[in-house]
GUMI-485694 format. One record per residue (C-alpha): x, y, z. Coordinates in steps of 0.001 Angstrom, whole numbers. Each point is the difference from the previous one (the first is absolute). Layout:
<sites>
SITE       px       py       pz
SITE        X        Y        Z
...
</sites>
This chain:
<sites>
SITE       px       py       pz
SITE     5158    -4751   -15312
SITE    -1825     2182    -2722
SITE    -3316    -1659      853
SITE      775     1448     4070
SITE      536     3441    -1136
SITE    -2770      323    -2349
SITE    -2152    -1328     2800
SITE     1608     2456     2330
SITE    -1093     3050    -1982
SITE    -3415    -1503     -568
SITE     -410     -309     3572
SITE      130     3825      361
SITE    -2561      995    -3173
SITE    -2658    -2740     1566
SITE    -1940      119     2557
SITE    -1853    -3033     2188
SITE    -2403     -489     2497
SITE      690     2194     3035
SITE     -652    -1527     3434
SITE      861      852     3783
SITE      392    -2107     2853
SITE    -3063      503     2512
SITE      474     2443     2154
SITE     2438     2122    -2085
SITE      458     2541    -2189
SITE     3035     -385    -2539
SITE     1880     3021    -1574
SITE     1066    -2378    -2852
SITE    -3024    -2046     -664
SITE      560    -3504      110
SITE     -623    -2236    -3057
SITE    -1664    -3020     -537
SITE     2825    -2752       12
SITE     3172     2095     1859
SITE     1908    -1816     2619
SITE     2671      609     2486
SITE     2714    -2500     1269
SITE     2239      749     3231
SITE     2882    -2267     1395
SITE    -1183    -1057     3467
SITE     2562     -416     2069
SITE    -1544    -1018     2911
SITE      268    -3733    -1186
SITE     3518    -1204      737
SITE     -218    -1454    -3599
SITE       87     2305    -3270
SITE    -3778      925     -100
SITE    -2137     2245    -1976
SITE    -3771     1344        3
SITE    -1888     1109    -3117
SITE    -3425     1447      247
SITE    -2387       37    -3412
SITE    -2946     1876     -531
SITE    -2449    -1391    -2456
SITE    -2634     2721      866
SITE     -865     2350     2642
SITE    -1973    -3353     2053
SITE     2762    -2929    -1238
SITE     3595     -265      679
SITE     2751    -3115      398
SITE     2498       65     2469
SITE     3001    -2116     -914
SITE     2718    -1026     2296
SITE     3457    -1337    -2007
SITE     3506    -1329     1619
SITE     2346    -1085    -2438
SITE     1347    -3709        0
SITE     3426      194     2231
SITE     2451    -2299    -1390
SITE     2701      983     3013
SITE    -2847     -721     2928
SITE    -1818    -2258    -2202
SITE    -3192     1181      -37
SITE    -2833     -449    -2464
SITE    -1619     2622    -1571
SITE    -2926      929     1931
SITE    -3456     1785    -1375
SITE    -3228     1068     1727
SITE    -2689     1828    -2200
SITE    -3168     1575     1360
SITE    -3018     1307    -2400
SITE    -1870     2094     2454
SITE    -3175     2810     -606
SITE     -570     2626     1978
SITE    -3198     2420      554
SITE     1417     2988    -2051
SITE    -2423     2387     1413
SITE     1123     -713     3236
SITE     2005     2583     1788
SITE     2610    -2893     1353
SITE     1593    -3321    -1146
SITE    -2814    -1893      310
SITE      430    -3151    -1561
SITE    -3426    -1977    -1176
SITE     1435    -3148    -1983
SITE     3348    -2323     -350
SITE     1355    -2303    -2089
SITE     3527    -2015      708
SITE     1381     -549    -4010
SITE     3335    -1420     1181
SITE      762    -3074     1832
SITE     -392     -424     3847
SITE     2380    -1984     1829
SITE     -854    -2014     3455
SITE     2258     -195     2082
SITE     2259     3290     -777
SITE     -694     3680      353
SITE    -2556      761    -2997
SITE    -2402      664     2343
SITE     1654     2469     1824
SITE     1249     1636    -3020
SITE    -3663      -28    -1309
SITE     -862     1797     3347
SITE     3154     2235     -201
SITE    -1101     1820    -3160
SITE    -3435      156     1070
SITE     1026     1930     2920
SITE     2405     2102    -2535
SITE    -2641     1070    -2374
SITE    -2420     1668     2728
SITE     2900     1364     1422
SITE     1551     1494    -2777
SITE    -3839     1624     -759
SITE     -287     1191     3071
SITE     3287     1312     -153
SITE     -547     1798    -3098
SITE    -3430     1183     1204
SITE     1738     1619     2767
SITE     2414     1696    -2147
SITE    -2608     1960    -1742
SITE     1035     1674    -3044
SITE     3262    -1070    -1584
SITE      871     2283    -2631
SITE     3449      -16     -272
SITE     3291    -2580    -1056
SITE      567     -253     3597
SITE    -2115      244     3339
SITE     1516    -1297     3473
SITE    -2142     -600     2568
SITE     1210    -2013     3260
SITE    -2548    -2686     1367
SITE      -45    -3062     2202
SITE      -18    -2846    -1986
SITE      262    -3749     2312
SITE      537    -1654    -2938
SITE     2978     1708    -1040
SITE     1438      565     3965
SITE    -1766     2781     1210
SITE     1120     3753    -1257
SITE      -19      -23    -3634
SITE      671     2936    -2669
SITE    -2178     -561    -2767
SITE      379     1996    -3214
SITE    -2701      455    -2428
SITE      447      802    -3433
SITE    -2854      561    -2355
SITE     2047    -1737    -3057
SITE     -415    -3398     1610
SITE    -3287    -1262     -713
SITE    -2791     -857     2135
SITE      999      863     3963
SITE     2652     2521    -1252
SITE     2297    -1921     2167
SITE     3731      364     -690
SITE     2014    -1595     2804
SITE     -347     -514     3660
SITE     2809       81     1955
SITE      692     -798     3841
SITE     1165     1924     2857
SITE     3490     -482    -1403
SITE     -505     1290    -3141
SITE      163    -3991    -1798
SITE    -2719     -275    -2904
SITE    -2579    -2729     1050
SITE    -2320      588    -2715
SITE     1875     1604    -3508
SITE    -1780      266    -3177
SITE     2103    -1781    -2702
SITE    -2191      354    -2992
SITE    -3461      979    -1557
SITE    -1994     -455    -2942
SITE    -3693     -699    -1932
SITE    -1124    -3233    -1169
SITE    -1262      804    -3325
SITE    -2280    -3346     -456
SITE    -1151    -2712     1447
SITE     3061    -2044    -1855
SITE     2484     1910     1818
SITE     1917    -1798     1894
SITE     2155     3036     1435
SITE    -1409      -53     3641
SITE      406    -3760      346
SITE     2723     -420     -885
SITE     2373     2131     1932
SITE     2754    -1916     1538
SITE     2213     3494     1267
SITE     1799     1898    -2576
SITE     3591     -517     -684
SITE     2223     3022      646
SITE     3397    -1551      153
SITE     2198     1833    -3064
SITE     2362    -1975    -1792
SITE     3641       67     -345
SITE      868     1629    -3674
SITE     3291     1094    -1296
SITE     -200     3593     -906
SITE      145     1003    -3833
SITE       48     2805    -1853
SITE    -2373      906    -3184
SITE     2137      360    -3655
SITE     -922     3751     -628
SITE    -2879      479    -2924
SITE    -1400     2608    -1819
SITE    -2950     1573     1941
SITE    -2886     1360    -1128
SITE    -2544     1784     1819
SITE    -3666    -1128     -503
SITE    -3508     2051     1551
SITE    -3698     -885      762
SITE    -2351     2902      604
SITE     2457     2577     1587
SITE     2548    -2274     1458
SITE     2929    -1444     -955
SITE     2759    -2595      845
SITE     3757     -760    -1682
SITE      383    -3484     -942
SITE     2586    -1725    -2335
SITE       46    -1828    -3199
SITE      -86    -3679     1651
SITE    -3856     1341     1192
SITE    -2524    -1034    -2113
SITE    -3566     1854       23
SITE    -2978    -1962      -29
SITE    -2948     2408      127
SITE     -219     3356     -154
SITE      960      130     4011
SITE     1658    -2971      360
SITE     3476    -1368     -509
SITE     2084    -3074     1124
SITE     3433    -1083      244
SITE      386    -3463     -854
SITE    -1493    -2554     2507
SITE     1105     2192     2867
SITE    -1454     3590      246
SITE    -2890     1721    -1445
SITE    -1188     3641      416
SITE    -3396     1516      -84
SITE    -1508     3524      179
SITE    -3443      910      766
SITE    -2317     2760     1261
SITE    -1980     -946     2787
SITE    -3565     1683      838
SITE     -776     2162     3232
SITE    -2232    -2118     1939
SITE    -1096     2255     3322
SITE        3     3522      367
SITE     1860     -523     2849
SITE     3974      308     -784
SITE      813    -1858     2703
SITE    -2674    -2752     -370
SITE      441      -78    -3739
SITE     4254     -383      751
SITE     -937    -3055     2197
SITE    -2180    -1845    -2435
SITE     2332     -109    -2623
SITE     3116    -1049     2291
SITE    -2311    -2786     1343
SITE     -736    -1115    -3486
SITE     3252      412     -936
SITE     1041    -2672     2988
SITE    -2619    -2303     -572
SITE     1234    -3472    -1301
SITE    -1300    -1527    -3409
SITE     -954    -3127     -742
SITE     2947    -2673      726
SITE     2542     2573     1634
SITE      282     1914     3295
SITE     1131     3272      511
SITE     2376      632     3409
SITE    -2238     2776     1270
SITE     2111     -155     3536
SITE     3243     1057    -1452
SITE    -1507     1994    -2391
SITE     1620     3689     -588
SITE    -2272     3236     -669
SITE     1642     3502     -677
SITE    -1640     3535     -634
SITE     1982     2497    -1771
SITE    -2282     3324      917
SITE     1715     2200    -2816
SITE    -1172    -2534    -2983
SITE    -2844     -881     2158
SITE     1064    -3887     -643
SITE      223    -3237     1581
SITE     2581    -2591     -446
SITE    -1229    -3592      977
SITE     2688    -2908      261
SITE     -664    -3744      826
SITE      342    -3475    -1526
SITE    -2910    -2918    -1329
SITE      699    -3291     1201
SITE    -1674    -2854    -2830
SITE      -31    -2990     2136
SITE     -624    -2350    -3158
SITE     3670      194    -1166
SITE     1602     2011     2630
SITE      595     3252    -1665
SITE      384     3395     1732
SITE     -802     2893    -1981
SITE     1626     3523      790
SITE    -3060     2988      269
SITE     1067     3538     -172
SITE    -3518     2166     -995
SITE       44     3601     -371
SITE    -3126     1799      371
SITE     -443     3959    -1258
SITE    -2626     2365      416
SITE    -1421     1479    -3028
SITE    -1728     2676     -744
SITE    -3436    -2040      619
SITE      640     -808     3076
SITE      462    -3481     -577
SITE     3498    -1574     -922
SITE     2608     -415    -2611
SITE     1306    -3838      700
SITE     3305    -1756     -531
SITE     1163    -3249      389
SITE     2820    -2324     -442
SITE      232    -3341     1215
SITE     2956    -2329      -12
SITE      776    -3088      707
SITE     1858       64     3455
SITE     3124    -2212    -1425
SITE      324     2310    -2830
SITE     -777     3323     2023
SITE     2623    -1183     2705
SITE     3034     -434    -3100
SITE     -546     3357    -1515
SITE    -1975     2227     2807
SITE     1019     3106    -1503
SITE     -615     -191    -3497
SITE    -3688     -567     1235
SITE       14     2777     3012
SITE     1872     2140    -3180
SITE    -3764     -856    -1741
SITE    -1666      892     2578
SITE     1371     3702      733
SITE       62      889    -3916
SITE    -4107     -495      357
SITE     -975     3584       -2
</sites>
């Protein structure tokens, strides 16, 4: 867990290769190696859609539904490597390369033409949009795949088409972005190996924390109150046991723009590391105006041993312009017993 919040950090200070989808301009440039996933559920069977972008002329669309023990189905994959002419003002797709298996006989090759279909629709959706510089832009199209009137809402945290959700004429979420991230290497795995991310909290028994001497500890001109069963590890950095560790930071300005430079860092800040997957649909983002600050909680689902981690990021503008950074992560089984000794951590961060 110490290596995902170290890398979490990093991923603010560096910066990559910026690239835009053809035809587009992006208010958050996108970076070499972000992806998007969305649950699909126009497939009758649990189904999800991850698009990759390599570079501005190479991306991989992936299409994952999870083995069904109750309908018994197999776990099904279909993989596309596909370039594009990135000075193009439109999807125009120049080369393709199938990197999963084909079945005959079953629907791969509709599902092959399915997100074919999906990725020049979703550009020209988003070239139709225009500018999206905002968390959230609705705009209501006609969309055949999806039955007709759709509401589709941008948002320029999710990378690559900006798209968020799209939802039908009755309000139901077709399309819902479930989680984002960067593939930091050619060895990570991260993007092929999403299987859907486990949000299902366990049943705990509730406990209550022996009280301990507390001792208040600061980093540049912050401070938090933790007790005597904390131990500190760096000059920032401080862990309870196996089961919680806390970190503060102070994280650059990177636009001019407020607003843009606010967006950047909450995308970051939601983009999955290596081996986990943050829940970027039921993530929850609040701005205090009077400390000019914004409270970020979700959870990191690490698929290798099941493990849910608790998020809860607090982000403070300095006197730079940039931000003053907190973090404390938990595991969800731990966070879950004693919830308010950790919130209590949490609002003594000042």
């Amino acid at each position: 867990m110490k290596k995902t919040i170290l890398s979490l950090i990093t991923s603010i200070i560096l910066t990559t290769t910026a690239a835009a989808l053809p035809g587009t301009t992006s208010f958050i440039p996108d970076s070499a190696g972000e992806y998007v996933y969305y649950r699909d559920t126009s497939f009758t069977r649990e189904s999800y859609v991850g698009i990759l972008m390599y570079d501005e002329a190479t991306y991989q669309i992936r299409y994952i539904a999870p083995q069904d023990n109750t309908e018994k189905l197999p776990e099904k994959e279909i993989a596309l490597l596909l370039t594009v002419d990135a000075k193009a003002d439109f999807w125009n797709m120049t080369g393709e390369k199938i990197i999963s298996t084909i079945l005959p006989d079953t629907d791969d090759t509709e599902i092959v033409n399915y997100l074919h279909d999906l990725l020049y629709e979703f550009s020209a959706r988003r070239i139709k949009a225009d500018v999206v510089e905002t968390d959230k832009l609705i705009i209501d199209q006609d969309y055949a795949q999806f039955g007709g009137n759709t509401s589709i809402t941008f948002d320029a945290r999710v990378p690559l088409f900006n798209i968020r959700t799209i939802a039908d004429e009755k309000g139901n979420k077709v399309f819902d972005c479930v989680t984002i991230g960067t593939i930091k290497s050619s060895e990570d795995q991260t993007f092929s190996q999403f299987k859907g991310i486990n949000t299902t909290k366990p049943a705990v028994q509730k406990e209550t924390k022996k009280p301990a001497k507390s001792k208040v500890y600061k980093f540049e001109n912050r401070s938090v109150t933790l007790d005597e069963a904390w131990e500190q590890k760096m000059e920032n950095f401080w862990t309870l046991g196996n089961e919680s560790l806390v970190t503060m930071s102070v994280l650059p300005k990177v636009a001019e723009n407020k607003f843009l430079n606010d967006l950047y860092v909450q995308r970051k800040l939601l983009e999955s590391s290596e081996g986990s997957y943050i829940d970027f649909k039921n993530n929850e983002i609040t701005y205090t105006a009077a400390k000019d600050n914004y409270k970020i909680v979700t959870v990191s689902y690490f698929p290798e041993n099941k493990t849910t981690v608790c998020l809860t990021k607090l982000l403070t503008r300095n006197k730079e312009g940039g931000f003053d950074y907190f973090s404390i992560s938990t595991y969800q089984t731990a966070y879950l017993k004693t919830s308010a000794y950790f919130d209590k951590i949490v609002k003594s961060y000042r």
